[in-house]
N, C-alpha and C positions, 0 to 999 in steps of 0.2 A: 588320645592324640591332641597336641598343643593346635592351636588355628593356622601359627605360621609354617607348621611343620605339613598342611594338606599336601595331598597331590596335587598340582600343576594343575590338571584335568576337572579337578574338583574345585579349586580355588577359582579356577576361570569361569566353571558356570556361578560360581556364585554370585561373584564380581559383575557378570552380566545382569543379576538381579538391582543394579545400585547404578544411579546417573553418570555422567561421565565426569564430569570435575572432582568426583570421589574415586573414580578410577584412575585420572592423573594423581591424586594426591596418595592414593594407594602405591603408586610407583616408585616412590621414593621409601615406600618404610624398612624395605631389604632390599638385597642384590635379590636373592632369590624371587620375590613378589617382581620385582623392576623387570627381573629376564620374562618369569612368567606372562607378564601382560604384555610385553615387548611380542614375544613368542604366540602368544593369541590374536587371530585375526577378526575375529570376532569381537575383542575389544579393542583392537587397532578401528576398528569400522565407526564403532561407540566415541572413541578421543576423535578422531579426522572429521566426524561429520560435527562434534562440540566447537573443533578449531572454526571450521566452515562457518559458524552462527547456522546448523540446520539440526534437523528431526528426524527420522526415520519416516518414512510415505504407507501405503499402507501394503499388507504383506503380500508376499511375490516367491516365487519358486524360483529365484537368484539366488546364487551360492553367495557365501561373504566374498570372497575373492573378485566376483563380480561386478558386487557393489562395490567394495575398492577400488577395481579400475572402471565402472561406471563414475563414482563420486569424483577420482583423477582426471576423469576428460571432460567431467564438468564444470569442475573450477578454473582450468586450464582453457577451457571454451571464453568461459567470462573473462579469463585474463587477457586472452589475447583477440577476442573478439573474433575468432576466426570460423564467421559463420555462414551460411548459404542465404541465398534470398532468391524467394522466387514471387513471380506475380500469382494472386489467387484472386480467382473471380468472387465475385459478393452478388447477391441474390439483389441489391439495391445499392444505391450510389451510395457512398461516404460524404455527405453534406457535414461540413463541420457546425452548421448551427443545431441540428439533429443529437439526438443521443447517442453515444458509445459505448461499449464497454466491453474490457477485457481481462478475463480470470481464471485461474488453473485452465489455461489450452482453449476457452472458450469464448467467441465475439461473439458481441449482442452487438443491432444498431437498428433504430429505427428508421422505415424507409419513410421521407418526406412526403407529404400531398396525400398519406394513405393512410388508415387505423393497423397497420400491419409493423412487427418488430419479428429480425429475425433475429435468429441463437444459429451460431454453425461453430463445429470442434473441430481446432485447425489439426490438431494430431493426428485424424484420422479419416479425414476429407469426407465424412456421408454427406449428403444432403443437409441446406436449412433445413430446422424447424422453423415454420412462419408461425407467430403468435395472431389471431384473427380475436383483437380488441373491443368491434361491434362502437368505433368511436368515430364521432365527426372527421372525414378524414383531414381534415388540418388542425386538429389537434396534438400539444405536443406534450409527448410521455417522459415521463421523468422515471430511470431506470434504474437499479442496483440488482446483481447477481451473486449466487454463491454456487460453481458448478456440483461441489462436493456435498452439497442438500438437494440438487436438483432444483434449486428454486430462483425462480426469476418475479423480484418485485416492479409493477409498472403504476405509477402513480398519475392518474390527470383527472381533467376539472370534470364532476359531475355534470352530467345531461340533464340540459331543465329551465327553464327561464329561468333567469333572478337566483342562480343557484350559484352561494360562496362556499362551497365546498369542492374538496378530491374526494377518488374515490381510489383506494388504492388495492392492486390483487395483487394474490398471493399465488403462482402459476408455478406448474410444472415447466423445467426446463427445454428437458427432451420431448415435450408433447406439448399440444393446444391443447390444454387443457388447465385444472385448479390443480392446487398444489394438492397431494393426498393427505399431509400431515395437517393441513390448514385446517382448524377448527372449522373456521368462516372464510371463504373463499375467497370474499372481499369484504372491506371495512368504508365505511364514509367517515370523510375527517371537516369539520369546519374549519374553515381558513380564514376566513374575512374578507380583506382587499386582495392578499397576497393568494393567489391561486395554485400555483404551483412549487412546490419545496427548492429552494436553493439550493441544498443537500440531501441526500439519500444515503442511505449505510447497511449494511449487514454485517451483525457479527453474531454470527451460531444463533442462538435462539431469538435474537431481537433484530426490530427495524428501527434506525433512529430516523428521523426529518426534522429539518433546520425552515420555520418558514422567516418571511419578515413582516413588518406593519405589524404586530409588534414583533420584533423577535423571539422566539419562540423554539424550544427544542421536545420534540416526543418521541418517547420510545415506547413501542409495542412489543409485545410478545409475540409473534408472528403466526406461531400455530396455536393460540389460543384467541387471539384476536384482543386479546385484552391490555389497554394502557397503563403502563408502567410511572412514567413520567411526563410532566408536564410542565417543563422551566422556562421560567423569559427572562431573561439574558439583557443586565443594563448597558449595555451596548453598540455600536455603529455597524450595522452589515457585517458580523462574526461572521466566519466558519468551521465546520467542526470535524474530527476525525475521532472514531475509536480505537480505545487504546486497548480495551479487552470489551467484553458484552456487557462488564457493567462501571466501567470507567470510563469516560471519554474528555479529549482534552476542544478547547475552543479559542479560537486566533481572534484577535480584536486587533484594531489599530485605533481604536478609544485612546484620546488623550495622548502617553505618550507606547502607548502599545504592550501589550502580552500575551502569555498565553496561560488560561484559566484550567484548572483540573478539577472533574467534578466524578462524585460517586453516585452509584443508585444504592441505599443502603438495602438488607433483608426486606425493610416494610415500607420499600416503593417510595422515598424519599430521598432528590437530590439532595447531595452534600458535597460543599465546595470546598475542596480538600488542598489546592494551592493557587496563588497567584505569583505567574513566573514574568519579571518584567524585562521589557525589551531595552535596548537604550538608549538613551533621550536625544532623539531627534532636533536639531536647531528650530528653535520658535522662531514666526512669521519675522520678529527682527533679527533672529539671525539668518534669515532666508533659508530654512528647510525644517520641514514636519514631516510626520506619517501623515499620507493620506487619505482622510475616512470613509470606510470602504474598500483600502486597496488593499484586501489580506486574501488570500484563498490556503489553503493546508491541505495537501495531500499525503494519503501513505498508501501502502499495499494493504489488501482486501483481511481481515481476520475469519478464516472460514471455520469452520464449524465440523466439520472431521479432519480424516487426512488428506491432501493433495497428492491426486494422482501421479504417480512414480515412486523411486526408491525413497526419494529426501526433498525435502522445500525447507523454506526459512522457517527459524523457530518465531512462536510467537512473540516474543520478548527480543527476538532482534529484528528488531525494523526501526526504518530513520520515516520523519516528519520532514516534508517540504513544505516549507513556508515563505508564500508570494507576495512582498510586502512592495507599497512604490510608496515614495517618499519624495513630495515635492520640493521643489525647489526654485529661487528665484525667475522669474521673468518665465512662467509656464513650464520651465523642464521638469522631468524628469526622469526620479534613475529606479531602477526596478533591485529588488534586495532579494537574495535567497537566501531563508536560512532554513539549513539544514539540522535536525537536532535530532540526536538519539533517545529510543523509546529508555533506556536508564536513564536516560536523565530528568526521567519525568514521572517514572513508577518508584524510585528511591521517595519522593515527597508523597505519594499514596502509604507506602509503608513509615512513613516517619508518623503519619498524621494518626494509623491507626496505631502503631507502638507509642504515642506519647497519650492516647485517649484524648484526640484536641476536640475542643470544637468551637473553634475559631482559626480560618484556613490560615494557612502558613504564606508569607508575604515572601516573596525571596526576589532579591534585586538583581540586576543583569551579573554583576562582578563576582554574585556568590553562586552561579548556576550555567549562562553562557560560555565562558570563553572555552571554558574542558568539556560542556556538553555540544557544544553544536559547532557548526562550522559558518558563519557571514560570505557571502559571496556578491560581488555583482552582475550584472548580468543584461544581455543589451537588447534594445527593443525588439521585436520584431511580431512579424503576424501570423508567427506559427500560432496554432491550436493546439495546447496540451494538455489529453486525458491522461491521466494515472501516469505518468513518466517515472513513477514508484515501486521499485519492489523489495520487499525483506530489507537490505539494507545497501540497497544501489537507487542511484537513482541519474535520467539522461539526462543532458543539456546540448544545446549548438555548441559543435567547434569554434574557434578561431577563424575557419575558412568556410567555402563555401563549400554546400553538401556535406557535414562532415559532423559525425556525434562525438560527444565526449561520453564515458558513463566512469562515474563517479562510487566507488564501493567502499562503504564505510566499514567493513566488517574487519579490517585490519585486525583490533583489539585482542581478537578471539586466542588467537596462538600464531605459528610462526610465518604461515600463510603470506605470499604477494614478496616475497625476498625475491623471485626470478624476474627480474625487471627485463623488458625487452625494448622497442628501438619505438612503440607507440604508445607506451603506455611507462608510470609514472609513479615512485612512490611521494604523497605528498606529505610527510612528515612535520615542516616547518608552520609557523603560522600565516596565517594572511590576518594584515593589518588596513584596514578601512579609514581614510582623513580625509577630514574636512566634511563630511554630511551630518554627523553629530557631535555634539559639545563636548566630547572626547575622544577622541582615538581608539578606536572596536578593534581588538586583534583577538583571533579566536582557534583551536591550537585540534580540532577534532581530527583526526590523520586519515587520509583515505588516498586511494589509488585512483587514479585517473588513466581510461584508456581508449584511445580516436577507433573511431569507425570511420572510413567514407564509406558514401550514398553513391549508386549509379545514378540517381534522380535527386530532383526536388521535393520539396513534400510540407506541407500546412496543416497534418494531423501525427501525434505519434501517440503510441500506448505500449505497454511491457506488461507483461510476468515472467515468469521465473525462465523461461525457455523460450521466446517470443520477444521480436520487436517490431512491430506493425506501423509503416510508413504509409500515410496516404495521401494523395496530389489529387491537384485537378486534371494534369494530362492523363492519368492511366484512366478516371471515371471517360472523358470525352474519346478516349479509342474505345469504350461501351458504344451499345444499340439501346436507346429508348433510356429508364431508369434502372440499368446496372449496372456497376460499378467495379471498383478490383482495388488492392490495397500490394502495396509490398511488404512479404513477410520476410522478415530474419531471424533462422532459426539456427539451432543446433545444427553439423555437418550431419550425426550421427547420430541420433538421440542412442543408438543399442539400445541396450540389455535393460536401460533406465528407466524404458519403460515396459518391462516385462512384468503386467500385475493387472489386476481387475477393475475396471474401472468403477464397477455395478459397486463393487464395497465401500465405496465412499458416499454411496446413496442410503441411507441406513432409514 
């Protein structure tokens, strides 16, 4: 028997053994192959969740059909925003100068004035776990999480006179207690002047930290305890995000600003694999620069199995927010968002290692910007924003008061975001930037914009995939003593989405 001439039935499981861009490109080789995959819902499940930018979550005793119309009311939710919001109590106030954090369904935050950090999982409302640090209690902890390892990193200054070092542990999420996979429970790090990391990270098996005085970037191994890397970085107050566990990119506004990509090779050696530059900024006589210092880079979390439920972003789609200010004449100024997709930044990893360079590749704004990323501006204010990031959305203020935009880059994928409704916005066209640098920035990345109002005000926000967590100072002060409450927005319905084990992503 010929290949094209299989059964339907046999063609289809095979076709499930092959990614999805191969099974769209299967689609076209016959009428008969076209009907058969059209006809499979099982590979309908495989193409819609490729259009979405997502993955399969880890496995569940959902039919396909399920997932179908799970994955339809989820993008459908993102589209139109049409979601609940309830107030949830917090074991401790939501202090914005305090640590935060929020990842696959799960808040961390440290309570102020104490050595205590909770972890509470908004999906399923048990009880904090309080973490009992045994730390000065004014001491302040520097946090990263990955729910799907169970592990929660807390970084702070060693106990001791005259001591310039962190000490940082490796902790079970769901418990007070050490991580179980952790070699060594905790690690001492010297630091020197700079005591505590400006950044923190988790991606799958490694920790990165960003310190400064001098700048400095290390990645650990997390359950071996053993240092990988150790980079200083020629440049002003960077920050950095990973871009996989062994790639990570670095924001500067050095000079006239970019962004750096560097590799950890096989044998523990960074390699600086691109320099992607920004665009030149007006010097002091043309009254506007980057300001040094004013960079931060945000993205969503790279976790290390699967995220709890049917589907989450794949790893390869997610967008980079990058918080750039850029002064200007007589004290002002203006605050810069750019937005950049993670393609436009792993093509130059794979160029560097198919041409065998080894001299990183230099790429100017006009051969990299205007098709990868998006320029925005963006107006002051004193909100507080953790991780405003996810897979390839990411929030900003409305236009008005109380009011979100969320921003979803995932357009590209396939035919997705055509139902346009009365809040929300295909943005197609370019936005063009004049007069802040010595030419004209127009940048062409397409994404959807769509408003939420707020019942409230709010000076903290955070996202993942199914969550958007607003917190104020009036819900903490209708608290007693130091607890706190936050408003969550969630899914109407999560269903059938989350019908799966959550223990399985703890491996």
């Amino acid at each position: 028997m010929n290949f094209p001439d299989l059964p339907p039935e046999i063609l289809c499981r095979i076709l499930l053994l092959a990614d999805a861009k191969t099974i769209i490109r299967c689609s076209v080789v016959s009428h008969t192959w076209h009907e058969t995959i059209a006809s499979c819902s099982e590979l309908q499940y495989e193409i819609q969740l490729c259009k979405a930018g997502l993955v399969s979550g880890l496995p569940s005793s959902m039919s396909t059909a399920d997932k179908l119309q799970a994955l339809a009311k989820h993008l459908r939710a993102w589209e139109k925003l049409d979601w609940t919001s309830t107030v949830v109590d917090l074991p401790a106030a939501l202090d914005p100068a305090m640590q935060h954090k929020l990842a696959a369904g799960v808040f961390a935050l440290q309570e102020d004035g104490t050595e205590f950090v909770h972890t509470l999982t908004l999906q399923e409302n048990p009880p904090a776990t309080t973490h009992s640090l045994g730390l000065n209690p004014r001491t302040f902890v520097s946090l990263a999480m990955d729910p799907t390892q169970d592990l929660l990193v807390c970084a702070y200054p060693t106990l001791g006179p005259d001591s310039e070092s962190i000490t940082v542990a490796f902790r079970s999420l769901s418990a007070n207690r050490p991580h179980p996979m952790a070699r060594c429970p905790s690690i001492t790090v010297e630091t020197g002047n700079d005591y505590e990391p400006r950044a923190i990270h988790i991606a799958d098996d490694v920790v990165g930290m960003l310190f400064g005085d001098p700048d400095v970037i290390r990645v650990w191994d997390w359950r071996t305890g053993i240092l990988l890397v150790d980079t200083q970085l020629d440049m002003d107050l960077p920050d950095f995000q990973f871009i996989s566990p062994r790639v990570f990119v670095v924001a500067s506004s050095t000079d006239s600003g970019w962004l750096d990509i560097f590799m950890i090779s096989p044998t523990n050696t960074t390699v600086h694999v691109a320099r992607l530059r920004l665009p030149v900024g007006m010097r002091p006589d043309g009254e506007a620069a980057w300001m040094p210092g004013g960079v931060d880079i945000q993205s969503g979390p790279v976790c290390g199995h699967p995220v709890r439920g049917s589907f989450f972003p794949g790893s390869e789609n997610r967008i980079y927010l990058c918080a750039y200010k850029l002064a200007l004449a007589h004290g002002d100024v203006r605050n810069i968002r750019l937005i950049v997709h993670q393609r436009a930044l792993v093509r130059y990893v794979s160029q560097y290692v198919r041409e065998g360079r080894t001299e990183y590749i230099d790429s100017e704004w006009d051969d990299w910007g205007p098709r990868g990323a998006r320029m925005l501006l963006a107006r002051q204010t004193g909100l507080h924003w953790v991780f405003p990031v996810h897979g390839e959305r990411v929030v900003f203020l409305g236009d008005q008061e109380r009011q979100l935009q969320v921003l979803d880059f995932g357009l590209i994928h396939g035919d997705q975001g055509n139902d346009v409704g009365d809040n929300d916005t295909l943005v197609l066209g370019p936005t063009t930037i004049d007069g802040l640098f010595k030419e004209s920035v127009t940048t062409y990345l397409p994404f959807r914009r769509t408003l939420l109002r707020t019942d409230e005000d709010f000076d903290t926000l955070l996202m993942d995939q199914k969550h958007i967590i607003l917190g104020n100072d009036d819900l903490d002060l209708e608290k007693q003593d130091k607890f706190g409450a936050v408003s969550l927005w969630k899914f109407p319905d999560p269903g059938v989405e989350n019908d799966c084990d959550a223990s399985k992503g703890i491996q």
